[in-house]
N, C-alpha and C positions, 0 to 999 in steps of 0.2 A: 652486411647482414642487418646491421643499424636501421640504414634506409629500408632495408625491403620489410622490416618488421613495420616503421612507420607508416609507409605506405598502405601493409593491408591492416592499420588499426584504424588509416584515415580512409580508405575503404568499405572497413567496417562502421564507423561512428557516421560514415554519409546513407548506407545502406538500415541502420538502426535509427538512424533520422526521419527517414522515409518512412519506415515501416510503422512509426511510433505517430507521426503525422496524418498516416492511413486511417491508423486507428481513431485519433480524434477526429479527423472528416469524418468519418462512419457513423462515430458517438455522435460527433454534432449533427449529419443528416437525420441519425434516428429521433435525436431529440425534435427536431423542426419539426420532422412527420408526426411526433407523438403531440405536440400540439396543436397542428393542423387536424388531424384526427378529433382531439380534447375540443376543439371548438363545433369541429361538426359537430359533435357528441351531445353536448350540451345543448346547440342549438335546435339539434333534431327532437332531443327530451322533450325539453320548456315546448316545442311547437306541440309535439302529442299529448304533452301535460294539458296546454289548453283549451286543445282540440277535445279532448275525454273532459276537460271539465265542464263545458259547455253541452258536450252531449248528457252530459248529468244533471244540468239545468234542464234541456229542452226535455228530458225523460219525466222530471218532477212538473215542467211545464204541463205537458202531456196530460200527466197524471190529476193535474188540477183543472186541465181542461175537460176530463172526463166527471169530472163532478158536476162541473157547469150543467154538461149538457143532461147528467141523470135529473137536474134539480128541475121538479114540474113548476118551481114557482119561479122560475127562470126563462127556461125556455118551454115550447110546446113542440114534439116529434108527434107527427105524425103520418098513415103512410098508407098506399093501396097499390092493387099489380095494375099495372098500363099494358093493355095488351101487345100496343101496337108497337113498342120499344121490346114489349116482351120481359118486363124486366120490373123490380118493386119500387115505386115511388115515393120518394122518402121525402117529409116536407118541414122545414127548420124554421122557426121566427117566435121571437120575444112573446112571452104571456102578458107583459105589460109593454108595448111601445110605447117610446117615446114621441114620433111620429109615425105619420102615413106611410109604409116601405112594403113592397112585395116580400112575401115568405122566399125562402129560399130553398131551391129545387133540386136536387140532386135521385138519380136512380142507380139502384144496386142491384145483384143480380140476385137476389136472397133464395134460397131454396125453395119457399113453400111460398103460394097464392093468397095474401090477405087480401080484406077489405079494411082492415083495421090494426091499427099500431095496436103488438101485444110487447111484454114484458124480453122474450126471446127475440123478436125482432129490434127491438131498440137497444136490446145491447149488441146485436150483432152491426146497426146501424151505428150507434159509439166507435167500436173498434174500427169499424171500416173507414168511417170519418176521419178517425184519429190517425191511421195507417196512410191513407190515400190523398187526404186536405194538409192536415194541420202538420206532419210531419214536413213537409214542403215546405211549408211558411214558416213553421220554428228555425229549421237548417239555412233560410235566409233571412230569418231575422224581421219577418213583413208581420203583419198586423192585417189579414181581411176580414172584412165586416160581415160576414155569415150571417149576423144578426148584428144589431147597433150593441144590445146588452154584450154580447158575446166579443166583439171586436173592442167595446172599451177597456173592459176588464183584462183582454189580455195588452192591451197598450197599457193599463196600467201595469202590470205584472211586469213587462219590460222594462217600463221608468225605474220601477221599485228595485228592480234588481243590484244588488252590492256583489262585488265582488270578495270572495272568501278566502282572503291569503293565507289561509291557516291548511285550508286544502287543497290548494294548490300547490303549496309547500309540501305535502303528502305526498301529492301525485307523481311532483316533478323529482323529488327526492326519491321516489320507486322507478321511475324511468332511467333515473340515471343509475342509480345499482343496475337497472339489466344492463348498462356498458362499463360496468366495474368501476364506476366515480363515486367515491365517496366523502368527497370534499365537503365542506361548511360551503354554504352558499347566503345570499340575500337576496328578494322577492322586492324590486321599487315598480312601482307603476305610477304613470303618468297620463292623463287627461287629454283628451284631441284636441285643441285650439283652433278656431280659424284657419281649418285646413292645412293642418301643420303641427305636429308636437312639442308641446312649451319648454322642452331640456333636448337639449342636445343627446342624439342614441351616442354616447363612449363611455369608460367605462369612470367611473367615480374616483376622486381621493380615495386612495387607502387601498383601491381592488385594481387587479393588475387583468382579470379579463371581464368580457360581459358580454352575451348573448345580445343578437337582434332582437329590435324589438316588436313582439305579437300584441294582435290586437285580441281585447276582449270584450264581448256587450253584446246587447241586441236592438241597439238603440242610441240616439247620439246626443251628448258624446260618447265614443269611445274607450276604451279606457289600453294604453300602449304599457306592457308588460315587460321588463326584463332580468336576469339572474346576472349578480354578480360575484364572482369569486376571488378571494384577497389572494392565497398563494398555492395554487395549484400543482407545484413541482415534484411534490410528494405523490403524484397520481403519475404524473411521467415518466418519476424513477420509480415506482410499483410495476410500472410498464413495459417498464426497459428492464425490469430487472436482472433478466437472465442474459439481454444484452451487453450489459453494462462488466456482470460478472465475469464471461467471458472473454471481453473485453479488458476488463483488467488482468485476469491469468493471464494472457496471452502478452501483455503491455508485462507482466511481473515476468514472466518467463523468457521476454524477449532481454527484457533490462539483467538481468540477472545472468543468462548465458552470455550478451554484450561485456559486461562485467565479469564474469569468471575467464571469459577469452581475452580481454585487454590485462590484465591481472596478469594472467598466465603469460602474457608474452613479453608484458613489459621486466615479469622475475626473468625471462629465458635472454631476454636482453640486458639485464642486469648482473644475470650470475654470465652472460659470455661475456660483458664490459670485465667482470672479478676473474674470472678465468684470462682473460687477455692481460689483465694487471699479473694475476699469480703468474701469468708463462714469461712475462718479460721483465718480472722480478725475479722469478728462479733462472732465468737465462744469465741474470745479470749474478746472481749470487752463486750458480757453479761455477762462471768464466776463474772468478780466484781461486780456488783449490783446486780445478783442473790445471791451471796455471801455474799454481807455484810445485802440486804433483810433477807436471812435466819439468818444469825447470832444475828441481831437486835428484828427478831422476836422471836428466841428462847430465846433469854435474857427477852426478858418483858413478855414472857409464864414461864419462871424457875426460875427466880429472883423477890424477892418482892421488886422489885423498886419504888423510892418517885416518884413521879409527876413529878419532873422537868429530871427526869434523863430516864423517861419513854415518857416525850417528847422530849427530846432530840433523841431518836429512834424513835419514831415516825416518826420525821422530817428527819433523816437519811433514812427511810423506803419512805418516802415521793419524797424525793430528786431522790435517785433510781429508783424506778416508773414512777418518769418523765422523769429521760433517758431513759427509758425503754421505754415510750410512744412516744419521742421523735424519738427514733429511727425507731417505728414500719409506724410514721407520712411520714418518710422520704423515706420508701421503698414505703407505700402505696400511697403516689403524684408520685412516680416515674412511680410505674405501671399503673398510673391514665396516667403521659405523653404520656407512650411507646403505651395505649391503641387511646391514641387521643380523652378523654373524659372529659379534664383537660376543665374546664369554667371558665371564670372570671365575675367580678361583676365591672364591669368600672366605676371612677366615678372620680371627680376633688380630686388630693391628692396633700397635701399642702409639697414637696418635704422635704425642712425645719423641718418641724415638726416630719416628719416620718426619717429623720437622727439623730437628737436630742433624739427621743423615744427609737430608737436602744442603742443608748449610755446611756444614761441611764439605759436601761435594762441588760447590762454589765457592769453594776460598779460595782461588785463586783468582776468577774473577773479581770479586768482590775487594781483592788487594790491590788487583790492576785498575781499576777504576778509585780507590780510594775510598772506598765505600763507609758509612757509619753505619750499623747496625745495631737494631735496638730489638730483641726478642725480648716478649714476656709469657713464659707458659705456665699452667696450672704446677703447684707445688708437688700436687700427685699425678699419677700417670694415667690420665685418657685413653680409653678403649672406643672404636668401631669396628663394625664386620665391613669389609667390602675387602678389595683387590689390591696387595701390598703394592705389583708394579704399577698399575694406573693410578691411582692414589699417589704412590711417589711423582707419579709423572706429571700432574696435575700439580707439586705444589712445585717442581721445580719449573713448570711452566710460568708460573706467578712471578717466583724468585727472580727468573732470566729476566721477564719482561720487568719487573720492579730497578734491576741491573740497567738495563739495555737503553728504559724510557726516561731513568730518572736524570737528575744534572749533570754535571761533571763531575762532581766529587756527592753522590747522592749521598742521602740519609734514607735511610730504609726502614721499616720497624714493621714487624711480626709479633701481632698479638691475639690469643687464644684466650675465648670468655668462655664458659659454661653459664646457659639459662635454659632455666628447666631442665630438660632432655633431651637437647640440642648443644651441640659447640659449634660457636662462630671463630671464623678463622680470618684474621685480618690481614691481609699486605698491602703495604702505604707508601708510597714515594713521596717526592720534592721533584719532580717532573713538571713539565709543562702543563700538563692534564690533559684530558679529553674533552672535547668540545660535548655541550649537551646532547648534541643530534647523531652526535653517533654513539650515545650510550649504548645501547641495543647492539647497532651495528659492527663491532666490534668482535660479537661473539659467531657473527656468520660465517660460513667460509669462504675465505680467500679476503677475508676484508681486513684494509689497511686504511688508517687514518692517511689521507691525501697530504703528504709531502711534497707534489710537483714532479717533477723526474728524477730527484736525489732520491738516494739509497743511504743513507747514513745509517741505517741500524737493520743489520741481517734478520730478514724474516718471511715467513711464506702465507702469512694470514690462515694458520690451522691449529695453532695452539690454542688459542680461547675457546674456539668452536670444539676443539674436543677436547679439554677443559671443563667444560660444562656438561658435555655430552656423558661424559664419565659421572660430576658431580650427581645430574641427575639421574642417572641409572643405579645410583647407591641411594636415593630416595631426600636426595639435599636438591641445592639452590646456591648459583656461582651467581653475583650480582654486582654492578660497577657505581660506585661514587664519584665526585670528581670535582670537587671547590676550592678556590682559594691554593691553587698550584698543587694539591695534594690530590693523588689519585691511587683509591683503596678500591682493591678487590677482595669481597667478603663469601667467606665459601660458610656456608650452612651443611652441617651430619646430624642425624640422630646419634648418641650417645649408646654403644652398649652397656657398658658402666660408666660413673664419672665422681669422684670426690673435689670439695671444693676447698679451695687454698692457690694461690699463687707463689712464685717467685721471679727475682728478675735478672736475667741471663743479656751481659753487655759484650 
């Protein structure tokens, strides 16, 4: 049974290996993706950020280009229909050149037949301009010389142009909330060099990512843009969140039945090890009384034996029998416990009385071993409610084992304190002791302190266990000490009454 439990705990702990491995591959793909993702993310922003901010340039460009052309002490519009195009002849050139250049020509299809620029048609020639020319050459960035005045000024306006980190920071910090990023970011930009960017595009001391780098200008140099971000991680578990959680349930859930199922099987292989101890300790603890029964009985069936020598078997036949019955007492209250069907009959017990009766009831033992005995009880007499027979049974459980563990010629001593509205019940040997590790262990059932295969002292590992079982169902506390070759069991009661005073009883 041993093996076959191991087997499927190592079964299990290969298939909980697995399954727990699963989940970190998962966790860890999802995380790569969410980075993978994070960086599109980013990259894709910063590119629309600077693509709208330019187009917010060329809009303001635009807009000052249409001044230009309103201003009469600028330029001169002027315009008449062309029959043979069919169409209005719009005509552009400086009020003052600088030199000798052709006007410049362009025809529109204007609605109405002039001979002459009026106020309605020039601004409809503005817009059409602005719509049809200039928007072309802003989106490339070129400079045509429409007129010389006209074409310097806007190459100037290109030179002059700065770039506006503060709204660009704006824009790109709105592009990236519409993909849920809300990270701190930093805005460097770098200068075009000699056909080639004077820093290297990676990401900085101190920032662990950084976007490609976009260009920005209309005119050269350049100017090379990029975002970078110090710790991101917080965006990828915001992301994963619901992964992550579920992921953990399922990682606590796993862990936890792993654990309740190894737990549970390693107690079912622990109490069949206690159970294989109790069957081949009680095997070995009926063979003598069924043994010396049959012998005792065969003598006074084959021998014609006097009276006194035919009860002297008797009494041996007698004595046997009640370990026998003893024993049989002691598994059937157990399974009386384990079933939850154990009753008691509560009533005022005169605490005194029922420590005295114990002792007594072991004076013979206690002779045959040579025993010292030291009781000290209260000078008046101690009251609790509970159950006279298990109560008895409990201390003479103590008593036996204070007997049975202590030395050869033990010293024993029984001592009863009253504090507060509790009595503490002491029994203390000169035994060997109990090892630390099985303090606890001791009060389980079927559990015996490891002797080896010797049997030297009659027992079936159920008295302590229900010993306690009993203390605690009267609302106490049975507890083991154990130093210095002295080994005390201390039983805890509520007190129904109690006066205090001692005396000492040798």
């Amino acid at each position: 049974m041993n093996k076959r439990i191991n087997l499927v705990i190592g079964l299990m702990t290969l298939c909980t290996g697995f399954l727990l491995g699963l989940q970190f591959y998962w966790n860890y793909a999802a995380y790569q993706s969410s980075v993978r993702v994070f960086k599109s993310d980013i990259n894709d922003a910063l590119d629309k950020a600077v693509n709208h901010l330019m187009d917010l340039r060329r809009d303001e460009f635009a807009a000052q280009y249409k001044t230009w052309l309103a201003d009469t002490n600028l330029v001169v519009v002027t315009a008449h229909y062309d029959a043979r195009s069919a169409s209005t002849q719009f005509i552009l050139q400086d009020k003052h050149p600088v030199e000798e250049r052709s006007p410049f020509y362009i025809g529109f299809d204007y609605k109405k037949r002039i001979t002459a620029i009026t106020p309605d048609a020039k601004a409809f020639f503005i817009d059409k301009f602005i719509e049809s020319l200039l928007a072309n050459d802003l989106k490339n960035g070129s400079s045509y010389y429409y007129t010389e005045k006209l074409g310097d000024l806007l190459s100037t306006v290109y030179k002059n142009d700065r770039l506006n980190i503060k709204r660009l920071e704006s824009i790109y910090r709105q592009e990236l909330r519409k993909r849920d990023i809300y990270d701190n970011f930093d805005l460097k930009f770098t200068r075009y060099v000699f056909k080639k960017w004077s820093t290297p595009n990676e990401p900085l001391s101190g920032y662990n990512y950084s976007t490609r780098r976009f260009k920005y200008g209309f005119h050269h140099p350049l100017i090379g843009i990029n975002a970078y971000f110090i710790n991101p991680n917080l965006i990828f578990f915001r992301k994963m969140k619901w992964v992550i959680i579920s992921s953990l349930l399922l990682v606590a859930i796993t862990i936890g039945c792993y654990t309740y199922t190894v737990k549970t099987m390693l107690s079912q292989k622990k109490l069949a090890r206690l159970k294989d101890d109790f069957v081949n300790n009680m095997t070995h603890e009926l063979k003598t009384p069924v043994a010396t029964i049959s012998v005792a009985a065969e003598a006074i069936q084959d021998f014609n034996l006097s009276k006194t020598s035919a009860d002297e078997y008797l009494g041996i036949i007698r004595y046997q029998a009640s370990n026998l019955t003893n024993l049989i007492d002691q598994i059937l209250k157990s399974i009386l416990n384990d079933q939850g069907i154990a009753s008691f009959n509560r009533q005022q017990i005169c605490l005194t009385d029922a420590i005295k009766n114990c002792i007594h009831q072991y004076q013979p033992q206690l002779q045959a071993k040579t025993a010292t005995l030291n009781v000290v009880l209260p000078t008046e007499e101690l009251y609790i409610t509970g159950d006279t027979i298990h109560i008895g049974n409990v201390l003479a459980n103590l008593l036996d084992n204070a007997i049975k563990y202590g030395s050869e010629q033990p010293v024993i001593s029984i001592e009863v304190n009253v504090i507060n509205d509790w009595v503490h019940i002491n029994f203390c040997n000169d035994g060997p002791g109990i090892p630390a590790e099985y303090a606890d262990k001791v009060f389980e059932k079927f559990f015996r302190v490891s002797t080896g295969n010797t049997h030297n002292v009659k027992g079936y590992g159920l008295g302590l266990s229900y010993a306690r079982t009993v203390v605690q169902q009267h609302g106490g506390s049975l507890t083991l000490t154990s130093a210095n070759k002295a080994t005390i069991f201390t039983i805890k009661l509520p007190l129904a009454t109690h006066e205090i005073g001692q005396r000492i009883v040798s």
